[in-house]
C-alpha atoms as a printed R data frame, in Angstrom:
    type eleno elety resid chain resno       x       y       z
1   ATOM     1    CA   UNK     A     1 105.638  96.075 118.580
2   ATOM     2    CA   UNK     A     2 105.847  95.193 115.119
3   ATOM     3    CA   UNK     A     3 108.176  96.607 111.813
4   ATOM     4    CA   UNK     A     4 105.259  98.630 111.028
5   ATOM     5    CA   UNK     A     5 104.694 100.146 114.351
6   ATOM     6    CA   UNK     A     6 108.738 100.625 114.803
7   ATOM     7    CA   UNK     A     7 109.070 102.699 111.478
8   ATOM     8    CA   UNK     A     8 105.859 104.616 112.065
9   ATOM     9    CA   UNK     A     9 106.347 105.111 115.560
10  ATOM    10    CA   UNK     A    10 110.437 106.398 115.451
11  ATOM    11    CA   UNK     A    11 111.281 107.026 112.013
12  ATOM    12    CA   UNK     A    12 108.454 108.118 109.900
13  ATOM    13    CA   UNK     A    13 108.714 111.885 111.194
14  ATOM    14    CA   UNK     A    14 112.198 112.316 109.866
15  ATOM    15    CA   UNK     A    15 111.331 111.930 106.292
16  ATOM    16    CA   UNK     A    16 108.435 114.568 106.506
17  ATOM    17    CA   UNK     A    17 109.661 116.667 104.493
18  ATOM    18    CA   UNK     A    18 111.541 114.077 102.147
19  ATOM    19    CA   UNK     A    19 108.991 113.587  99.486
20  ATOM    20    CA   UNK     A    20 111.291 110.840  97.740
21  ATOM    21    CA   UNK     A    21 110.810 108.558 100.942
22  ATOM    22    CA   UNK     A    22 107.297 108.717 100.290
23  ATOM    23    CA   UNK     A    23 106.341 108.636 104.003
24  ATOM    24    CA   UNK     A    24 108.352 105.457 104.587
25  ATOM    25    CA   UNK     A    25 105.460 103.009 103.319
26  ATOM    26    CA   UNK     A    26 106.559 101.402  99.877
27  ATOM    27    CA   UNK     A    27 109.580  99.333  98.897
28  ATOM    28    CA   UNK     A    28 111.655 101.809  97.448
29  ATOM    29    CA   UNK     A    29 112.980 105.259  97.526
30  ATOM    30    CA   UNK     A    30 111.884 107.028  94.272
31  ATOM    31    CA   UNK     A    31 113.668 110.762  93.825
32  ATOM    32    CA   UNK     A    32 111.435 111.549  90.646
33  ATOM    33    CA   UNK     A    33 113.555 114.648  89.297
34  ATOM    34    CA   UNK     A    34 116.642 112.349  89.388
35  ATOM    35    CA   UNK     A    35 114.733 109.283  88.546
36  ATOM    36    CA   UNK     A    36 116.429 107.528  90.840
37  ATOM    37    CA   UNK     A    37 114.945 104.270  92.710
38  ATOM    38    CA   UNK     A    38 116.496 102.499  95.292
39  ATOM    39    CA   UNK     A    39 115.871  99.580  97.919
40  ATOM    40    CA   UNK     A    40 117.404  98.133 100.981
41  ATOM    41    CA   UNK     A    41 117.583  94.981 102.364
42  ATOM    42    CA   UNK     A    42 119.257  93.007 105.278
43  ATOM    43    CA   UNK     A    43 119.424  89.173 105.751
44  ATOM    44    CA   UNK     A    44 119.797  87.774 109.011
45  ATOM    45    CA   UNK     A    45 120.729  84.137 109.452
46  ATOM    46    CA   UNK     A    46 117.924  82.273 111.330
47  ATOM    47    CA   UNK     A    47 115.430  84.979 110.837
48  ATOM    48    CA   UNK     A    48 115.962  84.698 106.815
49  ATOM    49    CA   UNK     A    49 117.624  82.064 105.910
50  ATOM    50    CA   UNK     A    50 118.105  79.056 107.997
51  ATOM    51    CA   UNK     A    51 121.761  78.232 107.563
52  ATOM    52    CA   UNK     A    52 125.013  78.392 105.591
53  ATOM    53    CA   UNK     A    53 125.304  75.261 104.033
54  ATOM    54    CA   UNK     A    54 125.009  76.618 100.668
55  ATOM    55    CA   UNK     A    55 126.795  79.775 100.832
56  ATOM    56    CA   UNK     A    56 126.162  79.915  96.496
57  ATOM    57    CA   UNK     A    57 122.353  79.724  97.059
58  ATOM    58    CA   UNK     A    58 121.808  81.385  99.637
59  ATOM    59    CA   UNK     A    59 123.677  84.916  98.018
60  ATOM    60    CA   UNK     A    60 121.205  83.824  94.652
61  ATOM    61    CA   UNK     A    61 117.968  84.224  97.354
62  ATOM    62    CA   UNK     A    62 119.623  87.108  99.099
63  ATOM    63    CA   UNK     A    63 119.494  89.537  95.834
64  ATOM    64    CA   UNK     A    64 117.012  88.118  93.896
65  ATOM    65    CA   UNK     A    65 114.557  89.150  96.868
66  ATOM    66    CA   UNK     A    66 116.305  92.174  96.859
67  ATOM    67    CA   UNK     A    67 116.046  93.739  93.419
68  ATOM    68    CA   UNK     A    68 112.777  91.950  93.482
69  ATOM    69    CA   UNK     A    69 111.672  95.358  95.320
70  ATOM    70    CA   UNK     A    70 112.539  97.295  91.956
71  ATOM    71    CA   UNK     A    71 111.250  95.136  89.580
72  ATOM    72    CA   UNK     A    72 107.476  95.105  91.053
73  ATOM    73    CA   UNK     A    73 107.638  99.021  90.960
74  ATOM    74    CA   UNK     A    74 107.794  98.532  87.373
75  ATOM    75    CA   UNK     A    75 111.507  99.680  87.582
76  ATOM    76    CA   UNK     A    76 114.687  97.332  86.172
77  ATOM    77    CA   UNK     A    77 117.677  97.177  88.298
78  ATOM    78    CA   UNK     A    78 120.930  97.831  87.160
79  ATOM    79    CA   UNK     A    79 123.295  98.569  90.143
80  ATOM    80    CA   UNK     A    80 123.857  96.894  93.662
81  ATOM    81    CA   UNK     A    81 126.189  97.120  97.115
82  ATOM    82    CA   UNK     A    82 126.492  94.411  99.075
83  ATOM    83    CA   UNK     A    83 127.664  94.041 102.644
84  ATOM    84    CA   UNK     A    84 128.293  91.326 104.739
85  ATOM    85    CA   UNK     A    85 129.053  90.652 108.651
86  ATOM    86    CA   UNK     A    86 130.344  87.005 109.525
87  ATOM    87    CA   UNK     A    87 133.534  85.652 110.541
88  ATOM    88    CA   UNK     A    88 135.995  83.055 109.850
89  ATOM    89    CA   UNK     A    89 133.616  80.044 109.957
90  ATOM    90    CA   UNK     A    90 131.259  81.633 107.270
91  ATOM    91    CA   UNK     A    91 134.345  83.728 105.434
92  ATOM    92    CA   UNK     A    92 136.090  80.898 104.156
93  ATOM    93    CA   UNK     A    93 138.164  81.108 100.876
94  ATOM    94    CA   UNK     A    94 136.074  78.262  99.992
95  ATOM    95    CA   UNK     A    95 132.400  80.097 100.735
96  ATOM    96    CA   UNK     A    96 134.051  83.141  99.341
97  ATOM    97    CA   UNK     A    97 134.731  81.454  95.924
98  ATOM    98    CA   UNK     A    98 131.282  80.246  95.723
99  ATOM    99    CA   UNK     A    99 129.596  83.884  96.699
100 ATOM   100    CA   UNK     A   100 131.816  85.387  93.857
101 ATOM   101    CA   UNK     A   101 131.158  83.059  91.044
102 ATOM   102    CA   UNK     A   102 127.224  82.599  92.410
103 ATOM   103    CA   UNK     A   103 127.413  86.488  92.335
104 ATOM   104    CA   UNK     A   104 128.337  86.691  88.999
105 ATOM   105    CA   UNK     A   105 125.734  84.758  87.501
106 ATOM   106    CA   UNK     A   106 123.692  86.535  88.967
107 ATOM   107    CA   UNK     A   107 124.429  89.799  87.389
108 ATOM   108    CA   UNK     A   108 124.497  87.669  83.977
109 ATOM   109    CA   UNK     A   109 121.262  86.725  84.790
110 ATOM   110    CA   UNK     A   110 120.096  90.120  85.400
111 ATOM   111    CA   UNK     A   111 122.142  92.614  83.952
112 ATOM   112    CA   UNK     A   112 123.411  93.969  86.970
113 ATOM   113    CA   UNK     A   113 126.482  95.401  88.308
114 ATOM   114    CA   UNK     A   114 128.171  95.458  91.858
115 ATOM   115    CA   UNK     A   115 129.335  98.864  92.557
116 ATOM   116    CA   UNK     A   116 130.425  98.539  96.527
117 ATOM   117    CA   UNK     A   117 129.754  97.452  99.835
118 ATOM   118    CA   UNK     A   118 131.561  96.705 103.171
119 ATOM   119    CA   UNK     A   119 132.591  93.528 105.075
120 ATOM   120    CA   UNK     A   120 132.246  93.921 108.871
121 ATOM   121    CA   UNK     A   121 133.190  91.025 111.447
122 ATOM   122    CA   UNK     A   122 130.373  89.904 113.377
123 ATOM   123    CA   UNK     A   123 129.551  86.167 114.973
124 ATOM   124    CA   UNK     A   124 126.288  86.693 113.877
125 ATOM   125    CA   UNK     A   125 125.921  85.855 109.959
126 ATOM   126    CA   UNK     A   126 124.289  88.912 108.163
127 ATOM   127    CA   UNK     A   127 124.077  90.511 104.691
128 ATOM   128    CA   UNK     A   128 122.271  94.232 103.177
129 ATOM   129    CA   UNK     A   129 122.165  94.951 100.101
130 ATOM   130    CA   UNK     A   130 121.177  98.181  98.273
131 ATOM   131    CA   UNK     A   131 119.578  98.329  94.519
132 ATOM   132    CA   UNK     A   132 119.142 100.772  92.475
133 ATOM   133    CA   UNK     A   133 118.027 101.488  89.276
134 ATOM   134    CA   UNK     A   134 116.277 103.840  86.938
135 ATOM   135    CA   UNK     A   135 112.946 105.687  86.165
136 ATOM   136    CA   UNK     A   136 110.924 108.624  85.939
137 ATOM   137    CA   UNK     A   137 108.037 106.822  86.772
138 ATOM   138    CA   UNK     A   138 106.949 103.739  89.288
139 ATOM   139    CA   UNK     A   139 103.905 101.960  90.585
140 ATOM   140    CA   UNK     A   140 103.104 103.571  94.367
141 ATOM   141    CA   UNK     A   141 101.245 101.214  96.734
142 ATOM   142    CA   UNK     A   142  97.722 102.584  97.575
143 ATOM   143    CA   UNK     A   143  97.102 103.575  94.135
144 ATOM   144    CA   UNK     A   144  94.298 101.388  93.494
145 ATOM   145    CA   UNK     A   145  90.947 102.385  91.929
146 ATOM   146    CA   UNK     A   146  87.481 100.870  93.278
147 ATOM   147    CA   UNK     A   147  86.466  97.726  91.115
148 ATOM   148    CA   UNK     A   148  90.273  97.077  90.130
149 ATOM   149    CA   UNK     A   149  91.040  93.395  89.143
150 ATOM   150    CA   UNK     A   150  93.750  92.155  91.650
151 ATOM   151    CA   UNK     A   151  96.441  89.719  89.497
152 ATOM   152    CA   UNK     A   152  98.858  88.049  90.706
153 ATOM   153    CA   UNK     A   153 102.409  86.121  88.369
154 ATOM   154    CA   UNK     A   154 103.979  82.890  88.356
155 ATOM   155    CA   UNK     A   155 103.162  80.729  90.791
156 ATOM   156    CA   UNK     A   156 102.706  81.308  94.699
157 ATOM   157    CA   UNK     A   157 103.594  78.684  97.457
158 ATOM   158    CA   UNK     A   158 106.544  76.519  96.294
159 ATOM   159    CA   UNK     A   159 109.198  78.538  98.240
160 ATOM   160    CA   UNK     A   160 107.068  77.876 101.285
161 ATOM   161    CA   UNK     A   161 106.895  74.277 100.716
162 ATOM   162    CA   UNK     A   162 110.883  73.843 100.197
163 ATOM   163    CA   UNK     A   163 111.312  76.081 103.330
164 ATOM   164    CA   UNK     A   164 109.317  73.354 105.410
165 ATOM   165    CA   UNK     A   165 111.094  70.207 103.739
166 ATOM   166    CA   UNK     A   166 114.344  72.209 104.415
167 ATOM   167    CA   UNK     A   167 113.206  72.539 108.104
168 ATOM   168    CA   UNK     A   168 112.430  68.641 108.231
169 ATOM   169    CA   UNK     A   169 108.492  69.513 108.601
170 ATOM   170    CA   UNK     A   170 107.585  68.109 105.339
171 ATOM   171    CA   UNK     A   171 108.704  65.046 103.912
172 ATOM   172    CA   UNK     A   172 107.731  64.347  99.835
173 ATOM   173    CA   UNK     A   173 109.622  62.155  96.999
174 ATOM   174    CA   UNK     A   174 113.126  63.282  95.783
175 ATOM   175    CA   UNK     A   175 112.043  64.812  92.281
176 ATOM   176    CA   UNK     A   176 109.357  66.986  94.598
177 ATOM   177    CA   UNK     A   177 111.728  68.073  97.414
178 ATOM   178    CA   UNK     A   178 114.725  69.134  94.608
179 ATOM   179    CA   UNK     A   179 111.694  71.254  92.749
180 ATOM   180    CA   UNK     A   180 110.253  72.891  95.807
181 ATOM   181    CA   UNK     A   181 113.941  73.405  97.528
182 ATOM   182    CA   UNK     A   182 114.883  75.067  94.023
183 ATOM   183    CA   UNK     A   183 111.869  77.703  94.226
184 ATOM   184    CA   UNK     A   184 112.917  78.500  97.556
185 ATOM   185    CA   UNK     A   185 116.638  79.116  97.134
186 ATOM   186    CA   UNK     A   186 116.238  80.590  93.225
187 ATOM   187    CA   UNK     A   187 112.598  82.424  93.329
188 ATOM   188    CA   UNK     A   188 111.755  83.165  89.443
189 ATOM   189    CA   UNK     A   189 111.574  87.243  88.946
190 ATOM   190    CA   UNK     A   190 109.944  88.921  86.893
191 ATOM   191    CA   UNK     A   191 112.265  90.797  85.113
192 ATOM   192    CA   UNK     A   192 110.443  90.927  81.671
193 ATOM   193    CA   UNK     A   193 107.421  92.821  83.315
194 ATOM   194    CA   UNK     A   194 109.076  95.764  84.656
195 ATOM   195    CA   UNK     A   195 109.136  97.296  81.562
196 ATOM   196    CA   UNK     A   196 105.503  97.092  80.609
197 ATOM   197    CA   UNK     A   197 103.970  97.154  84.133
198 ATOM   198    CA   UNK     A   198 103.514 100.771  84.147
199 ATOM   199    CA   UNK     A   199 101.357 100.765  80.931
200 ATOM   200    CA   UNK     A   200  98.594  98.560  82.816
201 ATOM   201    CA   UNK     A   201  98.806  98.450  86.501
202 ATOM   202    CA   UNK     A   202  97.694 101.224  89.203
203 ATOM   203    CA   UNK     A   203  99.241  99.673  92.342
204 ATOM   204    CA   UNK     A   204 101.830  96.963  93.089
205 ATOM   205    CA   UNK     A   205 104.106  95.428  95.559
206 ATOM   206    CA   UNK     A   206 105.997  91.594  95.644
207 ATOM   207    CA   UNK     A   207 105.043  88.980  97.892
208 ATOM   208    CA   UNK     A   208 107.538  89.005 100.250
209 ATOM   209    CA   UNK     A   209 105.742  88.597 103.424
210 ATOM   210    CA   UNK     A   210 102.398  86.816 102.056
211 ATOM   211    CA   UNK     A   211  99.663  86.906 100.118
212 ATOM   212    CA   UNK     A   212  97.034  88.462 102.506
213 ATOM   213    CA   UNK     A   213  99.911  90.459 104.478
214 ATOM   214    CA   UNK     A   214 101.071  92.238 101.243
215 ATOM   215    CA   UNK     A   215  97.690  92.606  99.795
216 ATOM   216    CA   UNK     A   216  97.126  94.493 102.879
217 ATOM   217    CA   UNK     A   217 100.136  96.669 102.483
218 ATOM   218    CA   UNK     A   218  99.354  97.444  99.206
219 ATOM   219    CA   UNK     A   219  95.861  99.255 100.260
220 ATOM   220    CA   UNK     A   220  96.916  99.971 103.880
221 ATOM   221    CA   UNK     A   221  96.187 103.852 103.194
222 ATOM   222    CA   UNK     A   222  92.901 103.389 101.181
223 ATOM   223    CA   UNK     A   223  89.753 102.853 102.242
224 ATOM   224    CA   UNK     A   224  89.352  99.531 100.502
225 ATOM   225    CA   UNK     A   225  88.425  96.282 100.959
226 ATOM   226    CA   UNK     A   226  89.399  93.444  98.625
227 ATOM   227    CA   UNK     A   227  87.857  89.840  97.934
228 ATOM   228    CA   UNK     A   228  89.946  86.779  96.965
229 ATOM   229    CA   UNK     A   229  89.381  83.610  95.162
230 ATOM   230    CA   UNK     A   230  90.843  80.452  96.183
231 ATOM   231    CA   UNK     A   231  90.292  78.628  93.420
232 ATOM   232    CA   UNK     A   232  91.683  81.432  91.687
233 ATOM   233    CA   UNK     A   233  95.324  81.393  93.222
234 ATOM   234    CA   UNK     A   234  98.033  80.311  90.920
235 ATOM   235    CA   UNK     A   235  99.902  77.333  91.865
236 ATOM   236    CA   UNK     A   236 102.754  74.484  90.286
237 ATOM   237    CA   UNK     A   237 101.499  71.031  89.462
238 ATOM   238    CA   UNK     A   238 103.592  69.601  91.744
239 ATOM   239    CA   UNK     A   239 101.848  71.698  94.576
240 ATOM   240    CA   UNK     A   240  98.354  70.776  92.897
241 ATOM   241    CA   UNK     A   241  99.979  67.004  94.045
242 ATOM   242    CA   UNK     A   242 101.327  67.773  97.111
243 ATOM   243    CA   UNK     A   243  98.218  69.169  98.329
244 ATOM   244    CA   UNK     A   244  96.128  66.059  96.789
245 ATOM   245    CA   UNK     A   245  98.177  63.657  99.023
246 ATOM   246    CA   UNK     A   246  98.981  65.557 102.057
247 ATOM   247    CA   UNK     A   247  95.369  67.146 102.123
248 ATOM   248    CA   UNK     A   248  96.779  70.644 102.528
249 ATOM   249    CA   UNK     A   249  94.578  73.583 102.547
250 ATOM   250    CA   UNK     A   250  95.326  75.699  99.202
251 ATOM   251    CA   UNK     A   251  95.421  78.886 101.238
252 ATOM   252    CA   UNK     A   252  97.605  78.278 104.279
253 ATOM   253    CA   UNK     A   253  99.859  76.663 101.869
254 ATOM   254    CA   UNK     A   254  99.791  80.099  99.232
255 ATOM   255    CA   UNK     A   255  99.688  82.356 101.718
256 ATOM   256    CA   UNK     A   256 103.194  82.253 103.812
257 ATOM   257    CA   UNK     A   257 105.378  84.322 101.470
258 ATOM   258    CA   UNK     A   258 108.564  84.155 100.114
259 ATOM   259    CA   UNK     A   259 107.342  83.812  96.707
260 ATOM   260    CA   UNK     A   260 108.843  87.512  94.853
261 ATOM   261    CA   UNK     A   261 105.857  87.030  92.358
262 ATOM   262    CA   UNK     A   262 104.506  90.503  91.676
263 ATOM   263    CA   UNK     A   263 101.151  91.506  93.092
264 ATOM   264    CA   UNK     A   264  99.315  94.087  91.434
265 ATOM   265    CA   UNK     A   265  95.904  95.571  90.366
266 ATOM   266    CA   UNK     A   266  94.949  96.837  87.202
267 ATOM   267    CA   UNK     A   267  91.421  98.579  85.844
268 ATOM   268    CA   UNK     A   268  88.738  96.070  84.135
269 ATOM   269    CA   UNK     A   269  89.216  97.256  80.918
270 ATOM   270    CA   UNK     A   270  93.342  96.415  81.377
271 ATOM   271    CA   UNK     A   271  91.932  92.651  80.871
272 ATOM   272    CA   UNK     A   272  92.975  92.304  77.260
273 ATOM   273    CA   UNK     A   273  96.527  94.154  77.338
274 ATOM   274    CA   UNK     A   274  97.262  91.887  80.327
275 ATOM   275    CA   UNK     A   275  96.696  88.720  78.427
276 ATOM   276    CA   UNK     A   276  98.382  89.912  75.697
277 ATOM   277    CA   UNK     A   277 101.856  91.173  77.639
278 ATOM   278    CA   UNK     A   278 101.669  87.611  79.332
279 ATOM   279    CA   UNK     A   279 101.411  85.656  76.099
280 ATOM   280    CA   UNK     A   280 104.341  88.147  74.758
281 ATOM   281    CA   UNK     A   281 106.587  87.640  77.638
282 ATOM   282    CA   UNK     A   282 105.634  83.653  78.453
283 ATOM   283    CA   UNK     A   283 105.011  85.060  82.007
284 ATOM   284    CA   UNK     A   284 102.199  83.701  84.037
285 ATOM   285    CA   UNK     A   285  99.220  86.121  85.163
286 ATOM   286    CA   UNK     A   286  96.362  85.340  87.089
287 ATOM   287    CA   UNK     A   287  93.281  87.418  87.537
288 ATOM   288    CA   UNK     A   288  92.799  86.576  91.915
289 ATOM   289    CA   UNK     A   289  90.108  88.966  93.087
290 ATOM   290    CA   UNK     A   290  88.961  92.432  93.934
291 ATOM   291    CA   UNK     A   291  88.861  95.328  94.891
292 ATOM   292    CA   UNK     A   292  86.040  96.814  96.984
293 ATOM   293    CA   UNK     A   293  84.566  99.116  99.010
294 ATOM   294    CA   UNK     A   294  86.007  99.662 102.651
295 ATOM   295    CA   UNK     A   295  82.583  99.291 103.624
296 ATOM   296    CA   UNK     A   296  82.928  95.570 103.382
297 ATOM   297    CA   UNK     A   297  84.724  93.508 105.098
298 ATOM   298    CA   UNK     A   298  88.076  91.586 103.380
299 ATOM   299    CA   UNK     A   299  87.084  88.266 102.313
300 ATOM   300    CA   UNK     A   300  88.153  85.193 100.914
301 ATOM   301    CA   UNK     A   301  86.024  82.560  98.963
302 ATOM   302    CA   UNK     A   302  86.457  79.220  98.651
303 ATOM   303    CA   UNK     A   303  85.351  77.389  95.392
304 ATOM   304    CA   UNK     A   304  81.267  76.776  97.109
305 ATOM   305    CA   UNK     A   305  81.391  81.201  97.522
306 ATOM   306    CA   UNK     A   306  81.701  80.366 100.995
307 ATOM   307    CA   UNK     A   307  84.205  82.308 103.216
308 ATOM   308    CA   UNK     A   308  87.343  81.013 104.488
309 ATOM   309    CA   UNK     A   309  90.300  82.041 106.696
310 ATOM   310    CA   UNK     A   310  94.093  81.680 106.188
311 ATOM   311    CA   UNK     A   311  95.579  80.411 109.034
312 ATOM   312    CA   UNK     A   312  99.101  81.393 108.044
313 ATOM   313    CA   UNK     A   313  98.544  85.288 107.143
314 ATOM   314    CA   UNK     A   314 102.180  86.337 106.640
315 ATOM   315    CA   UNK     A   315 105.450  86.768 108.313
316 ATOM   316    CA   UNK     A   316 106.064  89.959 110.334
317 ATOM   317    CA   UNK     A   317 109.019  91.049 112.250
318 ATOM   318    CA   UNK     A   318 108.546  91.889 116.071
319 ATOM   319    CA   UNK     A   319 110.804  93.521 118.539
């Protein structure tokens, strides 16, 4: 079975009556009468991240995905523990050095502050961290409204691409391989949005897993379709190039994950205040798509209206 299956197969009926774990099907934990939101994550080497050679990057990838959770419920993180299972070959004073002073750019960066964690040792390279922050109010998944615009920030696909050269699957020039490696080790967040997303969007979640995949999380409770635009999906100029000479399919290439951009939709008349908050914050938004009845089937268009499929639909974890 898959994650999905696992949690609501096992796990889902022992927070029935825990109305803050909101039936184990969003990113966070949200105790409203606290205001209180928090997230886990664990990292497992090989499943998500393919080595150690950069101990420094790979912590920056590690919590930016993580507090990446808080920031697309419209929340801004302020507090994190960190653990970490390894052992001597991946403890070193020297790997050490560069997860502390990575680390604390990081909360720089941010604003953030560790607060605990535990070391464990394990031969099997691992790391969970836990973020909270803040708020009496977030964006839920399946909160969208019939006819909602479907938006999408930054740009989606670059981490994908420096995954791939990483894995020796791609090979490009060396100014191209240092900017897609960089997206994939330092994803750009969002930060600036979480404190206006609340004032526009109904629903949200970041693409963690994929494009399609976390669409479909978003409305997995609703009876909703949705219809995409291909021509409509952000991407870099150097991926405009890439997929020029390597004659890439936009969609298989935007639709892998790893990206942390938010995903969200918003009602019609939201089109104005949207522009707006993106010209105010420099952050990129792009109107993708849709939302529509459940009476339809999902679709994707290409740029002739005609309907396409992605071939890569997401990453899922199965046991």
């Amino acid at each position: 079975m898959h994650e999905f299956e696992l949690v609501d197969n096992f796990f889902k009926i022992l927070s029935k009556h825990n109305k803050a774990a909101l039936g184990l099907n969003d990113d966070v934990f949200f105790d409203k009468k606290k205001g209180t939101v928090i997230s886990v994550d664990t990292y497992n080497i090989k499943s998500h991240f393919l080595d150690f050679k950069y101990p420094d990057l790979i912590i920056k990838k590690i919590l930016r995905s993580s507090i990446s959770d808080l920031i697309c419920k419209g929340v801004e993180p302020k507090y994190y523990f960190i653990s970490g299972s390894g052992n001597k070959k991946d403890f070193t004073k020297k790997n050490l050095y560069k997860i502390s002073r990575s680390l604390k750019k990081e909360q720089q960066k941010y604003n953030l502050s560790l607060c605990g964690g535990d070391t464990t040792f394990s031969n099997k390279l691992s790391f969970t961290i836990v973020s909270l922050g803040y708020s009496k109010s977030i964006l839920y998944r399946n909160k969208a409204k019939l006819n909602d615009d479907i938006y999408v920030t930054g740009n989606l696909g670059d981490s994908f691409v420096g995954l791939q050269i990483l894995k020796g699957k791609l090979k490009v020039n060396t100014k191209m391989s240092k900017f897609f490696i960089q997206k994939y080790y330092q994803p750009d967040l969002q930060l600036k949005l979480a404190k206006t997303l609340n004032n526009f969007a109904n629903t949200s979640i970041d693409i963690s897993d994929g494009l399609i995949d976390d669409l479909k999380k978003m409305i997995n409770k609703q009876n909703f379709s949705f219809q995409l635009s291909e021509k409509s999906i952000p991407i870099s100029k150097f991926l405009v190039k890439l997929i020029n000479i390597k004659k890439l399919r936009k969609l298989d290439v935007t639709s892998k994950g790893d990206d942390y951009q938010i995903l969200f939709t918003a009602n019609v008349n939201k089109a104005r205040i949207i522009k707006k908050i993106s010209k105010i914050t420099g952050i990129k938004i792009t109107k993708i798509g849709k939302i529509i009845s459940g009476k339809n089937v999902s679709r994707i268009l290409n740029e002739k209206g005609k309907q396409i499929l992605a071939k890569n639909k997401g990453y899922v974890h199965r046991f």
